[in-house]
Structures are given as structure tokens and as C-alpha cells.
MARLUM-910424 format. One record per residue (C-alpha): chain; x, y, z. Coordinates in steps of 0.25 Angstrom, whole numbers, plus 5000, padded with zeros to 4 digits. Layout:
<rs>
+-------+------+-------+------+
| kette | east | north |   up |
+-------+------+-------+------+
|     A |    X |     Y |    Z |
...
+-------+------+-------+------+
</rs>
This chain:
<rs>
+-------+------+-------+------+
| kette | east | north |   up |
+-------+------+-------+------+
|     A | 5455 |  5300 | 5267 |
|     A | 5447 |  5311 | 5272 |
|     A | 5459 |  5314 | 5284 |
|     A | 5469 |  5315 | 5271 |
|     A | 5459 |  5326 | 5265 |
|     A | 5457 |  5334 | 5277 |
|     A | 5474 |  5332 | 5281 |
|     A | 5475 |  5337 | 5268 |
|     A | 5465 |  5349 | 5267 |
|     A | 5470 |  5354 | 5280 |
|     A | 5485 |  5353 | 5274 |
|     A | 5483 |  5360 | 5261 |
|     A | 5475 |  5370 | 5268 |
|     A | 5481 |  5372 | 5281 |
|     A | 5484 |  5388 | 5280 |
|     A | 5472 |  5392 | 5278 |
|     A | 5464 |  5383 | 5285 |
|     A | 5473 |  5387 | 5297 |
|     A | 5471 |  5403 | 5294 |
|     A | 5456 |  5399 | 5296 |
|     A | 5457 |  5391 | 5309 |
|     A | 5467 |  5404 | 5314 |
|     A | 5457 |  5414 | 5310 |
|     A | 5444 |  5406 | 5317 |
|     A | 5451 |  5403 | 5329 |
|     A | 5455 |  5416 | 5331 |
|     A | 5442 |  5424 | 5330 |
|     A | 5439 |  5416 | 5343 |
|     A | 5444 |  5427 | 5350 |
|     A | 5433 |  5436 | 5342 |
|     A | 5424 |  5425 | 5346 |
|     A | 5413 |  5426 | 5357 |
|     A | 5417 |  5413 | 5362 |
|     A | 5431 |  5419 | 5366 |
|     A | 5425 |  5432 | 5370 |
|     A | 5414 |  5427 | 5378 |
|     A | 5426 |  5419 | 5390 |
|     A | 5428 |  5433 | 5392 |
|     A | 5414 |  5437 | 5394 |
|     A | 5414 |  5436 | 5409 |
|     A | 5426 |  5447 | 5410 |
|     A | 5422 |  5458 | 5400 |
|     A | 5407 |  5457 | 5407 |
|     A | 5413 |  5460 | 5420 |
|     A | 5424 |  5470 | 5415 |
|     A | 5414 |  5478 | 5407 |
|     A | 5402 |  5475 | 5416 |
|     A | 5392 |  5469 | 5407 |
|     A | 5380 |  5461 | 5409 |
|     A | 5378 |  5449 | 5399 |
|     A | 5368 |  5457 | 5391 |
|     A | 5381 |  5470 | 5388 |
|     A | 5392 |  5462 | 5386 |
|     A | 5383 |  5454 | 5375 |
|     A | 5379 |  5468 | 5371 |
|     A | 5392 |  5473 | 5368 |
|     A | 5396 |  5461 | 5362 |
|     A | 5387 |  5461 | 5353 |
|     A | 5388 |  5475 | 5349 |
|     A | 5404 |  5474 | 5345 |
|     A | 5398 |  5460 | 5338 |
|     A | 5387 |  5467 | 5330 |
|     A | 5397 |  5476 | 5326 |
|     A | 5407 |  5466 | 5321 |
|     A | 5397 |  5459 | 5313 |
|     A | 5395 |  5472 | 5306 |
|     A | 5409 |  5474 | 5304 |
|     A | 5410 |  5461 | 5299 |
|     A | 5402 |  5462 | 5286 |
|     A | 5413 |  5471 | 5279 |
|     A | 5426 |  5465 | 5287 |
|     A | 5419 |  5451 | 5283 |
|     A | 5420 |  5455 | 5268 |
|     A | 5434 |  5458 | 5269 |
|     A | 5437 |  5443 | 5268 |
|     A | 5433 |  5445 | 5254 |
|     A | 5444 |  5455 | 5250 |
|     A | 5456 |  5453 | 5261 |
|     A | 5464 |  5437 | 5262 |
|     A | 5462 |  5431 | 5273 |
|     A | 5479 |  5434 | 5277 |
|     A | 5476 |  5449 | 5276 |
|     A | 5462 |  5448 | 5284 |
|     A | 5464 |  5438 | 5295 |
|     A | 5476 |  5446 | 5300 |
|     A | 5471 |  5459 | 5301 |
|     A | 5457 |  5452 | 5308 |
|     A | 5466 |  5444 | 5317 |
|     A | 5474 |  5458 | 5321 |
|     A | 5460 |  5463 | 5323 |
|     A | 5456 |  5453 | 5332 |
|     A | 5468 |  5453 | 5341 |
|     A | 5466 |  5470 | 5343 |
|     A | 5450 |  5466 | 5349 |
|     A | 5457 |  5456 | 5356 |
|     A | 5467 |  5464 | 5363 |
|     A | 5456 |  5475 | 5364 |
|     A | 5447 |  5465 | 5374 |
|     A | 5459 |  5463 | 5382 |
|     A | 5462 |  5479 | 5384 |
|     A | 5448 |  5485 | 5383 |
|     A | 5440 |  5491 | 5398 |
|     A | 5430 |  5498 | 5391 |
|     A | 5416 |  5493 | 5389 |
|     A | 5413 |  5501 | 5379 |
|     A | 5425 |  5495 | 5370 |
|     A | 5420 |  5481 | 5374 |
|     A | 5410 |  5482 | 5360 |
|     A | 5422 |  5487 | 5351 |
|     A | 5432 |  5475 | 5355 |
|     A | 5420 |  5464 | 5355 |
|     A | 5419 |  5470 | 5341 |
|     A | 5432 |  5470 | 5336 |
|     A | 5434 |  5455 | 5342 |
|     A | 5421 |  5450 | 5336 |
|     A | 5424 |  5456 | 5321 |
|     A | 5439 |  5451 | 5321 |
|     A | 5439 |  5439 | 5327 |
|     A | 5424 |  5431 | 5327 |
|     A | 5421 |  5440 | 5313 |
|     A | 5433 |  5442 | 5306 |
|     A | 5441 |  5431 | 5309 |
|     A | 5430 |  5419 | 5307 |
|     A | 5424 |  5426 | 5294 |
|     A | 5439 |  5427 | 5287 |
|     A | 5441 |  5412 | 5292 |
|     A | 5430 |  5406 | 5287 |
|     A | 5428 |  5416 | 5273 |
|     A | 5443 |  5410 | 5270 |
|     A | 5439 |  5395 | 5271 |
|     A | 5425 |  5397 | 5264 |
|     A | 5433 |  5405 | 5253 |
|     A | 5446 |  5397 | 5253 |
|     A | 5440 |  5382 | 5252 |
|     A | 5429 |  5377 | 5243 |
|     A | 5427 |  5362 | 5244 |
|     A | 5431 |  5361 | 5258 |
|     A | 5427 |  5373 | 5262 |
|     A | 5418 |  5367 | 5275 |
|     A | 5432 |  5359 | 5278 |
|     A | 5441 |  5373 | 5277 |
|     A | 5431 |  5381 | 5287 |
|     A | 5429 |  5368 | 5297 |
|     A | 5444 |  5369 | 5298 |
|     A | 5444 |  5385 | 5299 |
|     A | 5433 |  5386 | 5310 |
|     A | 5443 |  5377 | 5319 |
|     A | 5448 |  5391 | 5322 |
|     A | 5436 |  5393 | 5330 |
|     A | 5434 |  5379 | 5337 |
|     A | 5448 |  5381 | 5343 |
|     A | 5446 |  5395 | 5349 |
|     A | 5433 |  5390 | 5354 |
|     A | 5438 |  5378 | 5360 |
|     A | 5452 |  5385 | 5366 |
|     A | 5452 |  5398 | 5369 |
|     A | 5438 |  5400 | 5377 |
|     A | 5444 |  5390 | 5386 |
|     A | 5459 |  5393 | 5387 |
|     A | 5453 |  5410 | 5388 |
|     A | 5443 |  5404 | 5400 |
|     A | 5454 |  5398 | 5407 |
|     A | 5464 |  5408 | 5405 |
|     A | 5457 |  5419 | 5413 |
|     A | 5458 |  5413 | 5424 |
|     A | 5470 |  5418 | 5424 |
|     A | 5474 |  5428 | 5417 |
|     A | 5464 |  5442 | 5414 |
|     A | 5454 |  5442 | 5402 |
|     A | 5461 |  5452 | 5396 |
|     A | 5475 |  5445 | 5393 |
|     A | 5467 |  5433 | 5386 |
|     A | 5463 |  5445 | 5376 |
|     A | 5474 |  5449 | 5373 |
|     A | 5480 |  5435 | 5373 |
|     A | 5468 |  5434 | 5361 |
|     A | 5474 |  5447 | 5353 |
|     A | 5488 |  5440 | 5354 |
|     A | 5483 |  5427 | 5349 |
|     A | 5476 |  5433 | 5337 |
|     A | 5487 |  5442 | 5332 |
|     A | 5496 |  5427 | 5332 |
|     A | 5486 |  5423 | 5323 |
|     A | 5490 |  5434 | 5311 |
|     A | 5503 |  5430 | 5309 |
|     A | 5497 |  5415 | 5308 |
|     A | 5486 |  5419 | 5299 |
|     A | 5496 |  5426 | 5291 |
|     A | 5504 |  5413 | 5290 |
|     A | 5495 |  5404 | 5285 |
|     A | 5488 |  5413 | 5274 |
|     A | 5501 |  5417 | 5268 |
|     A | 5495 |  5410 | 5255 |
|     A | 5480 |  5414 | 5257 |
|     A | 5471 |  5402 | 5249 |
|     A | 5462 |  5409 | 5242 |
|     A | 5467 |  5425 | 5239 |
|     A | 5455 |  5434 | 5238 |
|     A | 5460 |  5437 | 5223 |
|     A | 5457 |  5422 | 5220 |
|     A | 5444 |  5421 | 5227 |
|     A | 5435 |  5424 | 5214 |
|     A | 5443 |  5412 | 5209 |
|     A | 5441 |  5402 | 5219 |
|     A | 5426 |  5408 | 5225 |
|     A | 5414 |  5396 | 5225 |
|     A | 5401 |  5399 | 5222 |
|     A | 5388 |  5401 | 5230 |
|     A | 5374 |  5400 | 5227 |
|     A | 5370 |  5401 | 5212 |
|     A | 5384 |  5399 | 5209 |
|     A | 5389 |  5413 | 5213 |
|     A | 5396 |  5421 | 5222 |
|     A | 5386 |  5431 | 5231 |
|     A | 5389 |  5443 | 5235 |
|     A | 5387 |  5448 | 5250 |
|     A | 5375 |  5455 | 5244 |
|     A | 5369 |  5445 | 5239 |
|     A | 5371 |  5435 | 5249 |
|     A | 5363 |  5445 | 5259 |
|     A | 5352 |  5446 | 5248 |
|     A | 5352 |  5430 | 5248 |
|     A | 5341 |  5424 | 5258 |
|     A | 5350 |  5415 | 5261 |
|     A | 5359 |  5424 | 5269 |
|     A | 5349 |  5427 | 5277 |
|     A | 5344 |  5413 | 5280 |
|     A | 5357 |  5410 | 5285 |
|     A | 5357 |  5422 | 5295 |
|     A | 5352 |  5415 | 5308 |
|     A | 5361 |  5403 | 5306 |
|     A | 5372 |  5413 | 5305 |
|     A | 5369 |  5422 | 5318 |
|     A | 5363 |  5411 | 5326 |
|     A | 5376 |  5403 | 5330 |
|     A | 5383 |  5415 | 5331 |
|     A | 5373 |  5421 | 5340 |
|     A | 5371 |  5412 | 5348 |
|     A | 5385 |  5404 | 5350 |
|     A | 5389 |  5417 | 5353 |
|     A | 5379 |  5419 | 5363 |
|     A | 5384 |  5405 | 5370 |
|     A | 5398 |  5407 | 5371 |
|     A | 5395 |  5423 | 5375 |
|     A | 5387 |  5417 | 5386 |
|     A | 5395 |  5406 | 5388 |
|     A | 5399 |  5411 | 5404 |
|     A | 5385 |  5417 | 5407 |
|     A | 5380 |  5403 | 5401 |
|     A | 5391 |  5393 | 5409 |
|     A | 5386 |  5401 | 5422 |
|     A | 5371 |  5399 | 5420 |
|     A | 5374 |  5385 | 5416 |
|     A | 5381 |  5384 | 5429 |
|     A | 5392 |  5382 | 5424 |
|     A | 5407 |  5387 | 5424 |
|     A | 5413 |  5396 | 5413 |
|     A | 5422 |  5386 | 5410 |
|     A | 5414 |  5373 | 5411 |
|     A | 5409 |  5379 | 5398 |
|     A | 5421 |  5383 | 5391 |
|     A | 5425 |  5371 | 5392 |
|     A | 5416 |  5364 | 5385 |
|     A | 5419 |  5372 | 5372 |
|     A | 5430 |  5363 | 5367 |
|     A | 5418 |  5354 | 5365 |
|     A | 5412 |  5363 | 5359 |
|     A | 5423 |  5366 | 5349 |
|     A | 5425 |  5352 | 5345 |
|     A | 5411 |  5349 | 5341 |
|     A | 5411 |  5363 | 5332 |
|     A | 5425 |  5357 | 5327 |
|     A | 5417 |  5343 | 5322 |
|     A | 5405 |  5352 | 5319 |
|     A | 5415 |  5360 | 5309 |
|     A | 5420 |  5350 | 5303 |
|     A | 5408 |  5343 | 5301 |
|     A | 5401 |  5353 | 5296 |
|     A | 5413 |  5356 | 5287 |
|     A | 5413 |  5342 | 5281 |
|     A | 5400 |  5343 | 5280 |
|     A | 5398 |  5358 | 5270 |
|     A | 5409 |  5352 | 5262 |
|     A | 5400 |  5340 | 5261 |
|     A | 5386 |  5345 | 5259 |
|     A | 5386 |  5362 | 5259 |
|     A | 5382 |  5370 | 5268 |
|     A | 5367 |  5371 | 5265 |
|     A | 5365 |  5357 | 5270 |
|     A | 5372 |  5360 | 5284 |
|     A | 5368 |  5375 | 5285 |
|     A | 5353 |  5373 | 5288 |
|     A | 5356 |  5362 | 5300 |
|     A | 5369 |  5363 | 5307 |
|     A | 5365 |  5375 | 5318 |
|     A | 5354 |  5364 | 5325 |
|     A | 5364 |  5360 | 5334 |
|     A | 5366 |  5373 | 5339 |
|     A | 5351 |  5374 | 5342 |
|     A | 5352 |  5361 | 5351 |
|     A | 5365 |  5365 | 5357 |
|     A | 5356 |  5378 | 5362 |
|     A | 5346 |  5372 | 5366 |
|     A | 5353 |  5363 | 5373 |
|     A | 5362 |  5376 | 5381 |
|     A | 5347 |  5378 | 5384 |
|     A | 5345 |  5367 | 5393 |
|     A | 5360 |  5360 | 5397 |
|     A | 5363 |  5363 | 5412 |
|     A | 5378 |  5354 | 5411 |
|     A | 5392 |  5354 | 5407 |
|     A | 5387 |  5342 | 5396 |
|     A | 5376 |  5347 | 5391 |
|     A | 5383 |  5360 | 5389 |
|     A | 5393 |  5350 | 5381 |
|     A | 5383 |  5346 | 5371 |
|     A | 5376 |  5359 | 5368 |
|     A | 5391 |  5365 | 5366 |
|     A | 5391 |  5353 | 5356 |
|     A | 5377 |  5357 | 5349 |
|     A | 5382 |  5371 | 5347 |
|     A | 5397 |  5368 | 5342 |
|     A | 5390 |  5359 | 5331 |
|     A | 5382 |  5371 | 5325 |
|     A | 5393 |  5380 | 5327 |
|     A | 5405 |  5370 | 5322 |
|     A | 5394 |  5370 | 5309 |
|     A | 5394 |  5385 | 5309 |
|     A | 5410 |  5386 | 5307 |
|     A | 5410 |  5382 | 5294 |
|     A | 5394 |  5380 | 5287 |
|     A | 5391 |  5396 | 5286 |
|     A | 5404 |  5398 | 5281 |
|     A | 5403 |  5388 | 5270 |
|     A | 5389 |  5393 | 5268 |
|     A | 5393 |  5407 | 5263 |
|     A | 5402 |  5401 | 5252 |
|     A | 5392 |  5390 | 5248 |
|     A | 5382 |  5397 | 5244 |
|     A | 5387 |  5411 | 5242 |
|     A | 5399 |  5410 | 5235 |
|     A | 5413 |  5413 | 5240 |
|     A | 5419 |  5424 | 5232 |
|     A | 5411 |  5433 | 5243 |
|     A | 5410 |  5425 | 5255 |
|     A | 5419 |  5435 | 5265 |
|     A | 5406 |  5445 | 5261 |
|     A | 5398 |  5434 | 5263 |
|     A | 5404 |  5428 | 5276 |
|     A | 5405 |  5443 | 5281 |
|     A | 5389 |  5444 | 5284 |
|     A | 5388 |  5429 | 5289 |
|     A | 5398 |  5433 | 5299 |
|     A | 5392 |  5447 | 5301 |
|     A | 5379 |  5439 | 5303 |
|     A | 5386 |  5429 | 5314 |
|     A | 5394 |  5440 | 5321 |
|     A | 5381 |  5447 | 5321 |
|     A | 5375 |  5435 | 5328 |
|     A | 5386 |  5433 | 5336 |
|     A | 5384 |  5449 | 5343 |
|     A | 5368 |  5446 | 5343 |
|     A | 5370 |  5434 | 5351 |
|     A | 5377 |  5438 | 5365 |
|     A | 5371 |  5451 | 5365 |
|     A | 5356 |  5442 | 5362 |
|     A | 5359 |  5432 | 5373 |
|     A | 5366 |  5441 | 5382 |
|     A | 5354 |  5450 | 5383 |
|     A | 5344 |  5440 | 5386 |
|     A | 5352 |  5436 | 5398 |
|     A | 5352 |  5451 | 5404 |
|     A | 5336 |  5448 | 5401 |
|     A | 5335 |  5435 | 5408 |
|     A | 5332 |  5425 | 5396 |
|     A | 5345 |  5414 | 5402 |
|     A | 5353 |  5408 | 5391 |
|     A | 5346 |  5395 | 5392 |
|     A | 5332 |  5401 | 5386 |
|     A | 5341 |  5408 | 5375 |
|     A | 5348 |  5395 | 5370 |
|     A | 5334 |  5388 | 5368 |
|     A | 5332 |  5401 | 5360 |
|     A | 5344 |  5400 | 5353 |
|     A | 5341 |  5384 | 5349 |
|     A | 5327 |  5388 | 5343 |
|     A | 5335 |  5400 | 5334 |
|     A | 5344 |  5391 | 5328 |
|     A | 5334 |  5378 | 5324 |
|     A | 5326 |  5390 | 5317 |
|     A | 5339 |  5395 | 5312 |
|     A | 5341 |  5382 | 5305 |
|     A | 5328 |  5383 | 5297 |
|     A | 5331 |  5396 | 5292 |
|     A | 5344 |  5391 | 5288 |
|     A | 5338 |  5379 | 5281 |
|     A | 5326 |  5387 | 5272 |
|     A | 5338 |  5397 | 5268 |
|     A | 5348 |  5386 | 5262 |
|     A | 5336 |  5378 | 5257 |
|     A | 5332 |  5392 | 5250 |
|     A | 5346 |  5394 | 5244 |
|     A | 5352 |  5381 | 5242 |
|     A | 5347 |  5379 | 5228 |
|     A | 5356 |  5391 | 5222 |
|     A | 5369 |  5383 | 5227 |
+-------+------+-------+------+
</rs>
């Protein structure tokens, strides 16, 4: 019975579900996972030390997370047909300006223009649609949508690894910019009858806290927001951090590059259980139940990238983190609509993800200069666990604050 419902929720809303998926798979290439394979080659291109590249990564980060809290509000005014093309055209120009850029001073500009498009852009459109376009089975929708980014993480750092072994970095950019711009007629496609038209979306809007819509002003005057900060910028931060690392972390692991790598369709497919689960779960219980909790294994798996010396356990601290991060795809999200309403959630949603791309610039350029310093990554993830078990007390005296006006 419950495979008839989901067969049937999947075929009644295959468009849009698909336009989610699309749009979250393709800010992978705005996502530092991607970037990071080519870490290796734009250090020794430009001539940076960990501690610079870091630097002017989170420079052009920073500066999209700035960006983001007017582009983010967009969502609010434009469909989804006439934004997500015009983001994806965006993303294809950064794309194709890695591949052509030799100057170091431009190197800031392009991370920005990647970073605001595709990690920013294209994941706060997809997940503001499914939070504004779906009500009851709204955890459902965004499990579905954040596929989007399971697929790129699992595919393309590995087929991008094994493809410059034969052909030059700068190709598999411009490979990137081609793929992207396929994606617009594709988008176009599916939302040729968007769900929910923005002149509709006083109509069908859900409540927050109190029974009311909040504004972005008054969210930011709200405790709670800022409760909820370090749960928003730690498992950006700091996953950023890891995968940024990844070939600084592989060779004092003694491993090689692409021993790691291919461990990450393992991680993919435990955030995909986690996604679902925790998809399943907001439907089933909200997210002030879940939110308080569900970034503990993300402090174990830390800790245990603290310790691990092997291929294995490098396996299960991969599964620690992918839990809390399959978790983080869809509960913020839902968070937002739940207890701040809906009619005002792409304002909304735009400072959260301002707040996660922020973390997102603070953690390489963090991370990065304590390795130019000396302090090895090991002694920074047991750091990292300690941040996130505190993170999840934080969490806990906020919600239990505000949970009573829902």
C-alpha cells in the first residue's frame, strides 16, 4: 500500500519533482565537492599554499553569501521557469570562465560567480519550490528533490578524478558549462505548467508560528533564528572543509586521491537512506522533534576522522557524516515553512542559505590556515565533534523556547 502511494505521488508530481532533482544536481558543479578534485591543479597553476587558495575561496564565498540575501529573495517574485534558467545560464558562464581563466587575481571572481549560481542559487530555488509547492508531503517532495545532489556527489567527483587522467582540467570545465546549459531547455520542459504561480501563492501559503506568515524582519528579530545559527553554518563549514581537504586529507592518511573518492558513493547512498528517512520522519513528527538531534552523527563521524588510519574506518566515518548531512537536505528547509509560514519563505530561506554559504567560505579559509600554522587536520576534527554536540544544545533550548507558539 505504501509503494501504491509513493508510485502514485511520484507520477502525479513527476515535473516538478524532476525540475528539483535537475536544479540540485546541477549546483554540484557550484559545489565545493566538485571544486575541490581540482584543487591540486589550480594550487599549482596559480601557485598557492593550502592557506591562499582557502583564502580566495572564501573570499569569492563570503561575497556570494552576501549576494545571496537579495538574489535569495527573488524566489519570492520570479516562477521557478523564469528564474532557474537564467541561474543555470549563470552558472554555465562561471563554469566556462574556470576553464579560460590564467590570472590569479580573477580566481576570486569565478569561485564567486560558481559559488552564488550554482551551490546558492540553484539549491535555495530547488528547495523554496518544494517547501512552497507541497504541504502535507512536503519532507517527501524535498527528500526527492535533494536526489539532485546525492547523484552529483556520488558521479561526478569520481568520473571528473578519472577523467583527468587523460584529458586537461580545463576541458572538464568547460564540459561543465556545456552540461549546464542542456539543463535549461530541460528545465523549461518540465515547468511548462509551474505548480503553484507566484499569483496564487497568497492562496495556498501555510502558516507559521502563531498562526501567521513572518516576514524576513521579523524572523531576524525572533530568538529563534539565531538559535538556529550554528546548526545552520556548522555542517556547512565544516563538510565544506572535508571535501575541500579531501587531497591534503587522503595524503596525510596515506592514502591515494582516489582511494577516497571512491568511497563517496558510499557516502551518497547512506545520505540518500538518511533523506528519506528524515523525510518520512518531518512528515510524521515535524521538525522540532528531529531538529535538536540529528547533527550527533556528524560529531562522531569527526571524531572518528580524528582517529581512523584505514580504508574501513574511513568508510564508517563517511557513513556518520552522510546521516547528518542526508538529514540536513530536507529538515532546515521544512524548518523554515513550519514554523515561519510560507508566503515568505524565499526571503526567509535567503538568509539561512546566506548564513550556510557564509559557513561554507569560513570553513576552508578556517581549516586551511590552521594547516599553514601547523595544527594537522586530525586535532581540528576532534574540535570540529566538540562544536557540533554543543551545537545540538543550542538547538534544543531554542525549539524548546519557541515550540509552544506552533
Amino acid at each position: 500500500m505504501i509503494g501504491r502511494g509513493v508510485r502514485l505521488f511520484l507520477a502525479d508530481n513527476a515535473p516538478w519533482l524532476g525540475a528539483g532533482v535537475l536544479l540540485t544536481f546541477m549546483s554540484s558543479f557550484g559545489q565545493t565537492f566538485f571544486i575541490s578534485i581540482f584543487a591540486g591543479q589550480i594550487r599549482a597553476e596559480f601557485g598557492l599554499s593550502h592557506g591562499a587558495w582557502g583564502g580566495l575561496y572564501s573570499l569569492g564565498t563570503t561575497v556570494s553569501a552576501i549576494v545571496m540575501i537579495w538574489a535569495g529573495g527573488l524566489t519570492d517574485i520570479y516562477r521557478v521557469r523564469v528564474l532557474g534558467p537564467a541561474v543555470l545560464l549563470g552558472l554555465a558562464c562561471a563554469a566556462l570562465a574556470m576553464a579560460v581563466n590564467h590570472w590569479v587575481i580573477l580566481l576570486p571572481v569565478v569561485i564567486f560567480l560558481l559559488r552564488l549560481f550554482g551551490q546558492g542559487m540553484c539549491s535555495h530555488i530547488a528547495m523554496v519550490a518544494m517547501a512552497r509547492w507541497f504541504t502535507a508531503t512536503r519532507g517527501r517532495a524535498l527528500s526527492i528533490a535533494t536526489l539532485g545532489f546525492a547523484v552529483g556527489e556520488a558521479l561526478l567527483p569520481v568520473l571528473f578524478v578519472a577523467a583527468m587522467a587523460f584529458v586537461d582540467w580545463h576541458f572538464l570545465w568547460a564540459l561543465s558549462a556545456a552540461i549546464a546549459l542542456l539543463g535549461i531547455p530541460a528545465l523549461t520542459r518540465m515547468l511548462r505548467r509551474e505548480r503553484t504561480p507566484q499569483s496564487l501563492a497568497r492562496e495556498t501559503s501555510a502558516t507559521g508560528m502563531l498562526g501567521r506568515h513572518w516576514t524576513r524582519r521579523e524572523t531576524l528579530l525572533n530568538p529563534l533564528f539565531w538559535f538556529m545559527m550554528p546548526a545552520l553554518m556548522g555542517p556547512s563549514a565544516f563538510i565544506t572543509a572535508f571535501f575541500f581537504h579531501q587531497v591534503h586529507l587522503a595524503q596525510t592518511k596515506g592514502w591515494a586521491h582516489i582511494q577516497l573518492v571512491a568511497l563517496f558513493p558510499v557516502y551518497t547512498g547512506v545520505s540518500i537512506l538518511a533523506m528519506f528517512a528524515s523525510g518520512w520522519a518531518l512528515d510524521r513528527w515535524g521538525t522540532a522533534r528531529m531538529m535538536p538531534f540529528y547533527q550527533i552523527p556528524m560529531a562522531a563521524g569527526f571524531a572518528l576522522f580524528a582517529f581512523v588510519q584505514t580504508i574501513p574506518g574511513a568508510v564508517i566515518g563517511l557513513s556518520c557524516l552522510a546521516i547528518s548531512v542526508g538529514a540536513n537536505s530536507t529538515l532546515p528547509a521544512a524548518f523554515w515553512a513550519e514554523f515561519y509560514g510560507t508566503r515568505h519563505i524565499g526571503a526567509i530561506k535567503a538568509m539561512a542559505a546566506a548564513v550556510m554559504v557564509l559557513g561554507s567560505a569560513v570553513g576552508p579559509g578556517l581549516t586551511g590556515g590552521l594547516i599553514d600554522l601547523g595544527v594537522p587536520l586530525s586535532t581540528q576534527f576532534l574540535w570540529i565533534a566538540w562544536f557540533f554536540v554543543a551545537t545540538c544544545g543550542i538547538v534544543w533550548i531554542g525549539i524548546h523556547r519557541a515550540r509552544r507558539l506552533l
